[in-house]
Backbone and ligand atoms as CSV (ligand in chain L), in Angstrom:
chain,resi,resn,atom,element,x,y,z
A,1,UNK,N,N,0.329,39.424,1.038
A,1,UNK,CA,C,-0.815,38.507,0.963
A,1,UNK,C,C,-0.558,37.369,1.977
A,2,UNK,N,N,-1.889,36.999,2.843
A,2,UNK,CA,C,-1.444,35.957,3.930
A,2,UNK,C,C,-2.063,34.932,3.179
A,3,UNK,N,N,-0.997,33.761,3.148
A,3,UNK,CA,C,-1.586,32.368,2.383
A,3,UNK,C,C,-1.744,31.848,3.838
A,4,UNK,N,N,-2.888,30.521,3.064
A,4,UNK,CA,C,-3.228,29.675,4.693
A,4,UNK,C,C,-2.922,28.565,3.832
A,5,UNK,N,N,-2.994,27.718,4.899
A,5,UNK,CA,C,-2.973,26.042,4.125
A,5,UNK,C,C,-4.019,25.041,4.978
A,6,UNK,N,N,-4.303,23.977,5.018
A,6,UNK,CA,C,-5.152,23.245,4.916
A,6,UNK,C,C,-5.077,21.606,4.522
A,7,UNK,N,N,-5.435,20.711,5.095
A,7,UNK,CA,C,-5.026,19.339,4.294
A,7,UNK,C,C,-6.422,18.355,4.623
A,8,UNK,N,N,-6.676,17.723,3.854
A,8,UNK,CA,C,-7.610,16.596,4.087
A,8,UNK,C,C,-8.167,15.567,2.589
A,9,UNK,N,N,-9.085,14.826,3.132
A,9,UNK,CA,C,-9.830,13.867,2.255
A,9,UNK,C,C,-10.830,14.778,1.315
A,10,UNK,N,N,-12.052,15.195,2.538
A,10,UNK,CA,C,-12.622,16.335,2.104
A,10,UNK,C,C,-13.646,15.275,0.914
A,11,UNK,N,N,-14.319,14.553,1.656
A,11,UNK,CA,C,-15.065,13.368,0.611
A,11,UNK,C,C,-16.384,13.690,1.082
A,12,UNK,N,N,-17.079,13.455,0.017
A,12,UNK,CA,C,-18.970,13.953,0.386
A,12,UNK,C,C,-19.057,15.284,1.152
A,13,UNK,N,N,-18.486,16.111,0.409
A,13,UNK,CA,C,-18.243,17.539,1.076
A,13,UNK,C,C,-19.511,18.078,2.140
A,14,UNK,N,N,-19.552,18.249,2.968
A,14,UNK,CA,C,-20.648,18.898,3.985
A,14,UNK,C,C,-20.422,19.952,4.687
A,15,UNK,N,N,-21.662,20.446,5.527
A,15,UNK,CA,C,-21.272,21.931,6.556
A,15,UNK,C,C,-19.775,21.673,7.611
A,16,UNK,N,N,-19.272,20.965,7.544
A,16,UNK,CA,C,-18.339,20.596,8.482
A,16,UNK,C,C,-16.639,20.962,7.889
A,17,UNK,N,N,-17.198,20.576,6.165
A,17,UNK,CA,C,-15.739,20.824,6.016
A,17,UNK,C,C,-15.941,22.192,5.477
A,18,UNK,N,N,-17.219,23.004,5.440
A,18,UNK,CA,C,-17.146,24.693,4.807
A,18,UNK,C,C,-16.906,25.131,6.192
A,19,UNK,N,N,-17.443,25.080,6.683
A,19,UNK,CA,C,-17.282,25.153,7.981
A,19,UNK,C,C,-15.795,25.432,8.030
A,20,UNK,N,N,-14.798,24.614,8.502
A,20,UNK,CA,C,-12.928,24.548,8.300
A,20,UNK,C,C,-12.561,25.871,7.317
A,21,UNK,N,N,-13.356,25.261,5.768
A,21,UNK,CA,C,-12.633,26.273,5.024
A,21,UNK,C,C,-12.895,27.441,5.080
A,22,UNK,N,N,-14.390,27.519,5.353
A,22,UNK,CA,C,-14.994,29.458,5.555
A,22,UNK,C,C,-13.767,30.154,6.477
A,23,UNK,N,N,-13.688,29.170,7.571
A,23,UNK,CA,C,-12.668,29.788,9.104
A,23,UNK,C,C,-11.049,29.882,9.009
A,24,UNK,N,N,-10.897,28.944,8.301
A,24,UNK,CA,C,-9.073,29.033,7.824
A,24,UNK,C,C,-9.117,30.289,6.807
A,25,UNK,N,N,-10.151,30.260,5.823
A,25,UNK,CA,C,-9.935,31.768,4.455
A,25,UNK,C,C,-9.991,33.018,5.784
A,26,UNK,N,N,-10.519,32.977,6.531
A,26,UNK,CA,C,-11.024,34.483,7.380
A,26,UNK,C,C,-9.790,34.587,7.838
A,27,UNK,N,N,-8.751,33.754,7.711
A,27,UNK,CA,C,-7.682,34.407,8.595
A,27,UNK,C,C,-6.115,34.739,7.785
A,28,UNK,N,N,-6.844,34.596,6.384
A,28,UNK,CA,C,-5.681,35.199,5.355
A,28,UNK,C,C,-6.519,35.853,4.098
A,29,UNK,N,N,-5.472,35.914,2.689
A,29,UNK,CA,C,-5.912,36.113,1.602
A,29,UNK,C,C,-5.991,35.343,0.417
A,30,UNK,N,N,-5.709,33.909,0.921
A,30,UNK,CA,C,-5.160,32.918,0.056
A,30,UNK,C,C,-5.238,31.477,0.923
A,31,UNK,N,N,-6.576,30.698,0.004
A,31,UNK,CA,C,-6.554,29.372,0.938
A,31,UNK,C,C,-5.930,28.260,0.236
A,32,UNK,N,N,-4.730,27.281,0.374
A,32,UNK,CA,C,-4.149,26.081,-0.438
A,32,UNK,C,C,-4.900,24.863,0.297
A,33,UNK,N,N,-5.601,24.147,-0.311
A,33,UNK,CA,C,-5.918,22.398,0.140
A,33,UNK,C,C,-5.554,21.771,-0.557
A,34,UNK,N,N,-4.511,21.060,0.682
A,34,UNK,CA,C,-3.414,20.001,0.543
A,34,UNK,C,C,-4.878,18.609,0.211
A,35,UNK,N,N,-4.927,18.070,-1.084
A,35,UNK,CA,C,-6.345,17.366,-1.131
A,35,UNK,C,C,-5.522,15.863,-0.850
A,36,UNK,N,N,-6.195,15.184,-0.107
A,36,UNK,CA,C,-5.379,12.889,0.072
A,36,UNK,C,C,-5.504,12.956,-1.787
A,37,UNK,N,N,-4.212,12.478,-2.169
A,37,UNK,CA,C,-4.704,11.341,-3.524
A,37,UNK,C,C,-5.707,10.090,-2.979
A,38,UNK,N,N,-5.750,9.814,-3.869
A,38,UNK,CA,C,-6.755,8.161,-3.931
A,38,UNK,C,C,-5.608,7.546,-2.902
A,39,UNK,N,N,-4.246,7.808,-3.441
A,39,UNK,CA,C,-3.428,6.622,-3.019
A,39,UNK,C,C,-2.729,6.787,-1.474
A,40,UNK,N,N,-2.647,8.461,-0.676
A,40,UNK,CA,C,-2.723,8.105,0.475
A,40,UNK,C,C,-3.896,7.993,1.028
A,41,UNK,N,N,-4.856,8.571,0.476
A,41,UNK,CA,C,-6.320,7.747,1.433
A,41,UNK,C,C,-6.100,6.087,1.978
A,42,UNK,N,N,-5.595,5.425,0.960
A,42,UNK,CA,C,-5.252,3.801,0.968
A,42,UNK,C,C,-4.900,3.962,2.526
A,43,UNK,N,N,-3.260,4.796,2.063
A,43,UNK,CA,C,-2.424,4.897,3.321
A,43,UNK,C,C,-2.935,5.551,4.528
A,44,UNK,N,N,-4.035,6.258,4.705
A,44,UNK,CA,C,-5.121,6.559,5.992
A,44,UNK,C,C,-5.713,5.921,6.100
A,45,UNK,N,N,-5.820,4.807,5.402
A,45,UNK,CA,C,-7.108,3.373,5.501
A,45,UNK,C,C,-8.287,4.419,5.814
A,46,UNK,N,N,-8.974,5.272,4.477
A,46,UNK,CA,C,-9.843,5.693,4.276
A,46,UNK,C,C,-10.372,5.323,2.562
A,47,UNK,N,N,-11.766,5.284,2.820
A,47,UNK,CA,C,-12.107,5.211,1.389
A,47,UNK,C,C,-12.658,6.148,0.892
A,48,UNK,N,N,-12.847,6.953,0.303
A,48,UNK,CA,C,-13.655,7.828,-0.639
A,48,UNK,C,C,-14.314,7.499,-1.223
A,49,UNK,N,N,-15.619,7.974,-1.484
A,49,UNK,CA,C,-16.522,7.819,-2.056
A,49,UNK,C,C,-16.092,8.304,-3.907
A,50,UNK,N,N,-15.752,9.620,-3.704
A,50,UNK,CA,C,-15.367,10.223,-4.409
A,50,UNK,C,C,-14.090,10.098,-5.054
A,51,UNK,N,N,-13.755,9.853,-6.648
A,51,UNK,CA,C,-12.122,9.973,-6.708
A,51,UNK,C,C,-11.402,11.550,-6.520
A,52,UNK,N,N,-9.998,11.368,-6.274
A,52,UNK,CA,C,-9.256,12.778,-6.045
A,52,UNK,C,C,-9.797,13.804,-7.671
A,53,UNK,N,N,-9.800,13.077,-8.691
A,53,UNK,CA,C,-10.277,14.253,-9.348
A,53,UNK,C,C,-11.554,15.195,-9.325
A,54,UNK,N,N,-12.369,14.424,-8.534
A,54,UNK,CA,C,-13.995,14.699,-8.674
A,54,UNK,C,C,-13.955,15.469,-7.101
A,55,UNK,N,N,-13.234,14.691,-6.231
A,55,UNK,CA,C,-13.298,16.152,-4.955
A,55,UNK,C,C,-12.494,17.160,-5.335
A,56,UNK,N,N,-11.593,17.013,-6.349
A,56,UNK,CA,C,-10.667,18.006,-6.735
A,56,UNK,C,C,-11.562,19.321,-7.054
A,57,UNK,N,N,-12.436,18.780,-8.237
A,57,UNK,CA,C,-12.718,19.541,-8.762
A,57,UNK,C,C,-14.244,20.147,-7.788
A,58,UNK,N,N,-14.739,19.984,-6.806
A,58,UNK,CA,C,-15.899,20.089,-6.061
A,58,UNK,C,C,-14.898,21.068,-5.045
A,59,UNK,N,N,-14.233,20.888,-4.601
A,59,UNK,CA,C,-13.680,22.167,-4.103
A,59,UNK,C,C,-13.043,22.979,-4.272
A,60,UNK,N,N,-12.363,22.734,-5.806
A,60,UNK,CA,C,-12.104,24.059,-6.841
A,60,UNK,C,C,-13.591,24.914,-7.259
A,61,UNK,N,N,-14.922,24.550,-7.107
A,61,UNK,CA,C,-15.605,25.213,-6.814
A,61,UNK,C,C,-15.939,25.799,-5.553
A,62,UNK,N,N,-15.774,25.557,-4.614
A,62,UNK,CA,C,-16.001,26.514,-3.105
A,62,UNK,C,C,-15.255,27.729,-3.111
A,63,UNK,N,N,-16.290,29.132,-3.098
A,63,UNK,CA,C,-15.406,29.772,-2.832
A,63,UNK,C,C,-14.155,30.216,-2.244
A,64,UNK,N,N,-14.030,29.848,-0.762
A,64,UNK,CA,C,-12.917,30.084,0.020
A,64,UNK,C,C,-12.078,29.089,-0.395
A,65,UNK,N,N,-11.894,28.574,-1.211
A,65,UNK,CA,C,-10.914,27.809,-2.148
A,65,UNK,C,C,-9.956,28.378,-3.040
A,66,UNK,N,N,-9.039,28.591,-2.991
A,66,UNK,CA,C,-8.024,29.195,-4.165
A,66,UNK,C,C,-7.563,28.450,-5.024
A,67,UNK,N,N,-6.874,27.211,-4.309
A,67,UNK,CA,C,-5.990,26.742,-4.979
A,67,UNK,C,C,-6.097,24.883,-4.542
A,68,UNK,N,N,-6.220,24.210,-5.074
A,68,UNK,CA,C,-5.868,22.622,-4.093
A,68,UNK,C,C,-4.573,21.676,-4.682
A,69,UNK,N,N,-3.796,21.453,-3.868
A,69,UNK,CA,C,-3.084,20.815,-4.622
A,69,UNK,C,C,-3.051,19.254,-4.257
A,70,UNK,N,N,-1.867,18.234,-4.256
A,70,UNK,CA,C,-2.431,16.797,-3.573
A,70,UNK,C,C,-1.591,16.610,-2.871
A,71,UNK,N,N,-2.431,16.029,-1.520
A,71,UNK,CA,C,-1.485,15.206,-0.589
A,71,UNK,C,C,-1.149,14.243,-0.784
A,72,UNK,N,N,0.004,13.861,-1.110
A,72,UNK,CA,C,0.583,12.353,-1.236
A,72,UNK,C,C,1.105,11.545,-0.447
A,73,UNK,N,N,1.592,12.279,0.697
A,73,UNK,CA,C,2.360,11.255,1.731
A,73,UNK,C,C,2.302,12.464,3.297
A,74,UNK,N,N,2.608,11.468,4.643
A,74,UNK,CA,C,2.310,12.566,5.688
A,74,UNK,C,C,3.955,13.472,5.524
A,75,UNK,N,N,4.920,13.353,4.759
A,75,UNK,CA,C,6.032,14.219,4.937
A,75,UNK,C,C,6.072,15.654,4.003
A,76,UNK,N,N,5.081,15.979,3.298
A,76,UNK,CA,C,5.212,17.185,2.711
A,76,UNK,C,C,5.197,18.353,3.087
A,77,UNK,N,N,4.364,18.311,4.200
A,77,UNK,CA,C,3.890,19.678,4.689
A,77,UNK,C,C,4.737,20.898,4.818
A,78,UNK,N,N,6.541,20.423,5.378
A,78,UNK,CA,C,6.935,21.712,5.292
A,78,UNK,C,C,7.370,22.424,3.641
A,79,UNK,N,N,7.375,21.322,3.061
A,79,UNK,CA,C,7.739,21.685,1.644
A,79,UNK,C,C,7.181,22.541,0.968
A,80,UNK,N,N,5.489,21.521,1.868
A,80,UNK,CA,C,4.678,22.737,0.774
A,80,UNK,C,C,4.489,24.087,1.411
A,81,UNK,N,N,4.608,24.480,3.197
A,81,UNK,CA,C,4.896,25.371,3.311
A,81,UNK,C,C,5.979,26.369,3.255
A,82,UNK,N,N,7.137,26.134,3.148
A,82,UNK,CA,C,8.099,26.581,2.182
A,82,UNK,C,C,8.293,26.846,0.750
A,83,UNK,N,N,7.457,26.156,-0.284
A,83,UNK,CA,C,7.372,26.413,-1.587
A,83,UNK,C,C,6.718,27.291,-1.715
A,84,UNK,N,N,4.944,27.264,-1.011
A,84,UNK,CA,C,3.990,28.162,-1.286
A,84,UNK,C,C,4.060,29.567,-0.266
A,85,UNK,N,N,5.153,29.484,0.485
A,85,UNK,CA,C,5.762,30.493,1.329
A,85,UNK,C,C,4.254,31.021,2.194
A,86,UNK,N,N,3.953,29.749,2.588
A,86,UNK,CA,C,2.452,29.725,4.019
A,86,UNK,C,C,2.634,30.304,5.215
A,87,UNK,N,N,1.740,31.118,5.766
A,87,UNK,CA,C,2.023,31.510,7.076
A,87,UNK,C,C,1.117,31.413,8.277
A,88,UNK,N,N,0.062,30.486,7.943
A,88,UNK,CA,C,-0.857,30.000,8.658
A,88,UNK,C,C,-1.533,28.322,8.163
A,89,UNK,N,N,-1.099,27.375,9.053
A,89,UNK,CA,C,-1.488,26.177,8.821
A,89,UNK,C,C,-2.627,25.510,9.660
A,90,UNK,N,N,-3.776,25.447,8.906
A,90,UNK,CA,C,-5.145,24.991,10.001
A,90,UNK,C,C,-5.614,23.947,10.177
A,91,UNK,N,N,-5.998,23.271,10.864
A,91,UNK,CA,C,-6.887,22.133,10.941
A,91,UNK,C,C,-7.695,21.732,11.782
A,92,UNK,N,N,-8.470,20.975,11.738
A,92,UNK,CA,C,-9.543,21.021,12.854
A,92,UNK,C,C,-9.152,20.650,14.332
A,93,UNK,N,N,-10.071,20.754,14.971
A,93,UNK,CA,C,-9.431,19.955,16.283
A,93,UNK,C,C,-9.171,19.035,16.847
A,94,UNK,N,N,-9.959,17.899,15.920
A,94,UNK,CA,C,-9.954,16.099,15.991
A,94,UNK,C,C,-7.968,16.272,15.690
A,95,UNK,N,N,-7.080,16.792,15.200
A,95,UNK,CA,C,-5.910,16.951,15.130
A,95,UNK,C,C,-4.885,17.675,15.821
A,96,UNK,N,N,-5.390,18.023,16.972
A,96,UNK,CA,C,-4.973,19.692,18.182
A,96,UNK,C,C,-4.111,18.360,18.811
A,97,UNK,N,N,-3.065,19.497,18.159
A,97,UNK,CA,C,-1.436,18.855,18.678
A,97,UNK,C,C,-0.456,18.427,17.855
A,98,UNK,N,N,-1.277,17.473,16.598
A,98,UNK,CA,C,-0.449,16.301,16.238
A,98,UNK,C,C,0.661,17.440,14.792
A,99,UNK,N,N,0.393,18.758,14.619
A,99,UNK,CA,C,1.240,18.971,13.614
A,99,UNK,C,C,1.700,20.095,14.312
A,100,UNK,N,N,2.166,20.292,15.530
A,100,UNK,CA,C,3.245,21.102,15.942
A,100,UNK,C,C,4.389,21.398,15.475
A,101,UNK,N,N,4.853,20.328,14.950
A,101,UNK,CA,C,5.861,20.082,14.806
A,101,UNK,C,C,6.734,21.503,13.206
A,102,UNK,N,N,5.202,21.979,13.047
A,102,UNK,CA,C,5.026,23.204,11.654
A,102,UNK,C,C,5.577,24.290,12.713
A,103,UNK,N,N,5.426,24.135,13.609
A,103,UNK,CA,C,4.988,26.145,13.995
A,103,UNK,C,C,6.940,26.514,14.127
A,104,UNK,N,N,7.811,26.191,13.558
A,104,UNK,CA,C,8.937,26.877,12.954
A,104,UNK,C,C,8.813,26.955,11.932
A,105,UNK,N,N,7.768,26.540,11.491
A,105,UNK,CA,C,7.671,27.122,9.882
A,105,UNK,C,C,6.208,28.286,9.460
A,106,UNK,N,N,6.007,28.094,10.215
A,106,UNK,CA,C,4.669,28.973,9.922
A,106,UNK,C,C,3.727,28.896,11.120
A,107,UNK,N,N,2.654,30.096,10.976
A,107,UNK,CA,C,1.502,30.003,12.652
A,107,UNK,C,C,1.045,28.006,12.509
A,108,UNK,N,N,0.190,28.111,13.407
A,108,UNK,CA,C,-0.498,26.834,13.609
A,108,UNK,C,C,-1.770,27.056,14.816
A,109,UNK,N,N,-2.592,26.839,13.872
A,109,UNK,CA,C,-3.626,26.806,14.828
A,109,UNK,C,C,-4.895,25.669,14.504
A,110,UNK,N,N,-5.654,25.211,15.269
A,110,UNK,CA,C,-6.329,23.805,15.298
A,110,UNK,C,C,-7.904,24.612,15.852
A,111,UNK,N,N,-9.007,24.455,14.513
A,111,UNK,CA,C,-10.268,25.414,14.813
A,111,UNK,C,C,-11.419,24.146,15.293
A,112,UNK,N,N,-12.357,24.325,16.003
A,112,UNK,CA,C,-12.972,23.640,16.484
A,112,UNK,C,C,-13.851,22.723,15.652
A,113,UNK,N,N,-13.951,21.304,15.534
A,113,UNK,CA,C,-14.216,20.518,14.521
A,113,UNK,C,C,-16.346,20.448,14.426
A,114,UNK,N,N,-16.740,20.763,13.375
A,114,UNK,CA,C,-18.261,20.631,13.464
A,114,UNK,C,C,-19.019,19.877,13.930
A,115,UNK,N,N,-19.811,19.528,14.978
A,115,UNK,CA,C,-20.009,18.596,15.319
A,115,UNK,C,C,-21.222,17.541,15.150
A,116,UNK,N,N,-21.207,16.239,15.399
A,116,UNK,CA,C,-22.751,15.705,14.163
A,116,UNK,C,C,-22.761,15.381,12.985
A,117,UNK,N,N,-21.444,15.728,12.368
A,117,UNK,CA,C,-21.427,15.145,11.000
A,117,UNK,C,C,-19.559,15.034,10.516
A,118,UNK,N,N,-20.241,13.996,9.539
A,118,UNK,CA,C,-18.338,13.397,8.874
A,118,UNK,C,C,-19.255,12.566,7.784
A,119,UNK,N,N,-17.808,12.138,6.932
A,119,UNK,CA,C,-18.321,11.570,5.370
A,119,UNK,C,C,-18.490,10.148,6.034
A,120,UNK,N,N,-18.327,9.611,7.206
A,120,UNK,CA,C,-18.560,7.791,7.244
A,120,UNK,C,C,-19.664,8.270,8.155
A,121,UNK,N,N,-20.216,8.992,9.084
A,121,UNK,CA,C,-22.018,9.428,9.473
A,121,UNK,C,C,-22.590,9.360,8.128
A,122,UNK,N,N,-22.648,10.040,7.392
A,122,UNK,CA,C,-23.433,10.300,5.492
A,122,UNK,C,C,-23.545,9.067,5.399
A,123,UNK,N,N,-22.544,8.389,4.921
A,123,UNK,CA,C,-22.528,6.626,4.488
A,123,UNK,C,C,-23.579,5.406,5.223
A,124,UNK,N,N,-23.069,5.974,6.451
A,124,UNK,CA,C,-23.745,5.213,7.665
A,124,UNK,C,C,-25.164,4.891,7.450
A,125,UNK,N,N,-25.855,6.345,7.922
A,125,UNK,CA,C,-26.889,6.843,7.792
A,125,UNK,C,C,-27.764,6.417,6.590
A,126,UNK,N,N,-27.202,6.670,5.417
A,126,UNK,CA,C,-28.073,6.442,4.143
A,126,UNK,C,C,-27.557,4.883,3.742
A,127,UNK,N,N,-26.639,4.113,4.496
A,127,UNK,CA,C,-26.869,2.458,4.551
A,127,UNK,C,C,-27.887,2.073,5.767
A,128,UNK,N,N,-28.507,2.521,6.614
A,128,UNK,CA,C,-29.168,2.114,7.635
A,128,UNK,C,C,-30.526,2.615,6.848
A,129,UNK,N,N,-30.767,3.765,6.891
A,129,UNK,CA,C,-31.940,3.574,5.691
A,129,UNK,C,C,-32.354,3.310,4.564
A,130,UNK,N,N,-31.540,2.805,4.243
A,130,UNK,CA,C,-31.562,1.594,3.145
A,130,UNK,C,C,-32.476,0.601,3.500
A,131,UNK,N,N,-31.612,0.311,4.724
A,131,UNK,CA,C,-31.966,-1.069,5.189
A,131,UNK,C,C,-33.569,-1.491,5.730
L,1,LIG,N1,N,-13.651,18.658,9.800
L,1,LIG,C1,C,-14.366,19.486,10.654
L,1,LIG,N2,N,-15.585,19.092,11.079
L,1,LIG,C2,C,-16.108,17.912,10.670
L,1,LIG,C3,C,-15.397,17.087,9.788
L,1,LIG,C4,C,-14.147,17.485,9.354
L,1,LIG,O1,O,-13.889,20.576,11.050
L,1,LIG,N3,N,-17.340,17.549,11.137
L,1,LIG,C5,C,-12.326,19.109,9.371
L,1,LIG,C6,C,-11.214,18.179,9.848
L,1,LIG,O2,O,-10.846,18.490,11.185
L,1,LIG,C7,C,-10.105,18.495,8.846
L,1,LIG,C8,C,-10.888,18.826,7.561
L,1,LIG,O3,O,-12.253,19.076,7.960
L,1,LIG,O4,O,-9.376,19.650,9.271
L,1,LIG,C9,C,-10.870,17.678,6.569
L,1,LIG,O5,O,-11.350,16.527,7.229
L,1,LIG,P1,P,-11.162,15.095,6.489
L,1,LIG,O6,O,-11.561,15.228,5.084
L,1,LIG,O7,O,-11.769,14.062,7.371
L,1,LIG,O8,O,-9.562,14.959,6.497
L,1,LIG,P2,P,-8.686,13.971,7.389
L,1,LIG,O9,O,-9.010,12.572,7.074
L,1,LIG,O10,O,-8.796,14.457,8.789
L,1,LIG,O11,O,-7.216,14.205,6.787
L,1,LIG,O12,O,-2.671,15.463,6.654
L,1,LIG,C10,C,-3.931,15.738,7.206
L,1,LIG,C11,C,-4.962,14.747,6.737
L,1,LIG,O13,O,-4.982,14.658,5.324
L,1,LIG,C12,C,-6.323,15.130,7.279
């Protein structure tokens, strides 16, 4: 069985992040999302709309979802690819480069990021028409 892995915020879920996950599942049999807690979002100086349990559970419904577990800090990754014995680690391309530092531990590849939309466009957008 090919596990993939995956990491993000993943807040106000949209075509951008099915998008990621449809394309990371096509290239195994098993998708893990590494999900931010509340508390490294802090540490990405990101906010969520959403708490980690409520995106938790919004992409424990997406199909190409298996499994999510939480990101807590930027040093886990090989752990968790060594624990969950991963052999493909994806992420979009706004990140092409910055986790090389995996590919002795598993493939690595960086899929092209959707373009036109993110969870602070959503925010944006529906505060400007507000206004
Ligand atoms: N993404 C995408 N297209 C978009 C928006 C996001 O392909 N329009 C991808 C990103 O490239 C990323 C994933 O969706 O691979 C999740 O994006 P975010 O929720 O913004 O996650 P991020 O803040 O980039 O955190 O350790 C890694 C970090 O946790 C990634």
């Amino acid at each position: 069985m090919k596990k993939v892995i995956t990491y993000g915020t993943f807040d106000l879920i949209h075509h951008g992040h099915i998008n990621i996950l449809r394309k990371a599942k096509e290239y195994g049999d098993y998708l893990i999302v590494g999900l931010s807690s509340d508390e490294f979002n802090a540490l990405k100086e990101k906010e969520a709309y959403y708490s980690f349990e409520e995106r938790k559970l919004i992409l424990e419904a997406i199909k190409y979802v298996d499994e999510v577990i939480s990101e807590d800090n930027w040093n886990q990754k090989i752990i968790d690819i060594q624990s969950n014995e991963i052999d493909l680690f994806v992420m979009g391309s706004d990140w092409e480069g910055k986790f090389d530092e995996l590919m002795p531990y598993c493939e690595v590849i960086y899929l092209p990021r959707t373009e036109g939309i993110s969870s602070s466009k959503i925010k944006k957008d529906l505060f400007n028409k507000k206004c």
